[in-house]
Wavefront OBJ file of the C-alpha trace (Angstrom):
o trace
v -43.836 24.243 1.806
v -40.242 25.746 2.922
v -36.880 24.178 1.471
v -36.427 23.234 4.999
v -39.355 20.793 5.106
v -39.044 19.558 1.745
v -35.196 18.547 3.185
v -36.624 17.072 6.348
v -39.530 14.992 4.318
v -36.818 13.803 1.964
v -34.786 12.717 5.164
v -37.311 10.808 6.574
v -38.307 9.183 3.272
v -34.789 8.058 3.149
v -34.375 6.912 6.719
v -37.725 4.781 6.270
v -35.945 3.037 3.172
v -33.027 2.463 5.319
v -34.409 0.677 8.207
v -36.159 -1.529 5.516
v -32.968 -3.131 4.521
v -32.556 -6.329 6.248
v -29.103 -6.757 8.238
v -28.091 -10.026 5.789
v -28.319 -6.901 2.796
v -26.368 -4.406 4.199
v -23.693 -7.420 5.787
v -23.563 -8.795 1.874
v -23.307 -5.291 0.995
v -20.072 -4.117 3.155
v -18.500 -7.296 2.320
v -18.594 -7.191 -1.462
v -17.587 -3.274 -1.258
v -14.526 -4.627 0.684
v -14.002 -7.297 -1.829
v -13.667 -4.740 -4.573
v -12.423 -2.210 -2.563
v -9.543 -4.818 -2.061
v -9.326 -6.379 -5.564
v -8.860 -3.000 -6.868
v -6.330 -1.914 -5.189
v -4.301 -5.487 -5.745
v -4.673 -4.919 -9.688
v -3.421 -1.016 -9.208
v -0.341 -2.301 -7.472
v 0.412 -4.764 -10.008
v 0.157 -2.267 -12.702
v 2.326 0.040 -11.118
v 4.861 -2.665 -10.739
v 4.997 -3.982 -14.081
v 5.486 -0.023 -14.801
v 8.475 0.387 -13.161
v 10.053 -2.772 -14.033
v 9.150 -1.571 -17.677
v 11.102 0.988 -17.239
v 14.000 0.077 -15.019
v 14.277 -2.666 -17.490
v 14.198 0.052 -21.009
v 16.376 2.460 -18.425
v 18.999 -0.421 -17.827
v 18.136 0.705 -13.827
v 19.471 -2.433 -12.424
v 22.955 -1.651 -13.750
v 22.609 1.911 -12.601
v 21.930 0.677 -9.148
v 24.571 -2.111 -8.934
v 26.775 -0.223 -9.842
v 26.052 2.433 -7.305
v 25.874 -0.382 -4.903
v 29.393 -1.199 -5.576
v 30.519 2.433 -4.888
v 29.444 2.420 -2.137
v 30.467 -0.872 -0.885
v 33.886 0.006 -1.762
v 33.603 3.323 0.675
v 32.819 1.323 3.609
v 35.452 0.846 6.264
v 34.800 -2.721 7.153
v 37.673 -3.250 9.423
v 35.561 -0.527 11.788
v 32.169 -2.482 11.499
v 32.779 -5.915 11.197
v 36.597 -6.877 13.564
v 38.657 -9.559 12.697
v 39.277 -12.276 15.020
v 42.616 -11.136 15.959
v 40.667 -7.514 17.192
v 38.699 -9.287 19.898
v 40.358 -9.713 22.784
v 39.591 -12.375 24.884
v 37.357 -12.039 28.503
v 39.293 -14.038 30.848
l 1 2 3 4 5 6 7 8 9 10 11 12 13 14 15 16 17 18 19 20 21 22 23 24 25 26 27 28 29 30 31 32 33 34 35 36 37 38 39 40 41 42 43 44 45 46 47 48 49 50 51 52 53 54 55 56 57 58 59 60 61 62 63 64 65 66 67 68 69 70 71 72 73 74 75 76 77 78 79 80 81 82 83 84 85 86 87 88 89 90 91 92
């Protein structure tokens, strides 16, 4: 027997196993795979979170950024984004 009938035997054992699952099995099966799939990838997020809050929080990153915030803030020209009332001149 040649490697390439032992393959094809081994196939067609495999696709005779498959068509005995019943549609309810394979249904129940894709769902709970999604359910873990999902679950899974909830609990990673989380622990990445609590992560980088650890360490914003040990870093002091939340006064890092306001204060960058502030810099910033204080760059703006506001008189060119947001115009007084006496800017607007009226449509008559």
């Amino acid at each position: 027997m040649t490697n390439e009938e032992q393959i094809l035997i081994e196939l067609q054992k495999i696709n005779l196993s498959l068509s005995k699952r019943s549609s309810a099995k394979v249904a129940l099966d894709n769902f709970l795979a999604g359910l873990f799939h999902s679950v899974g990838y909830f609990i990673g997020t989380i622990v990445i979170f609590f992560v980088l809050a650890f360490f914003a929080q040990k870093y002091n990153f939340t006064a890092m950024v306001s204060k960058s915030f502030e810099t910033m803030m204080t760059q703006i020209n506001w008189a060119k984004i947001v115009p007084s009332p006496k800017d607007i001149q009226p449509s008559n």
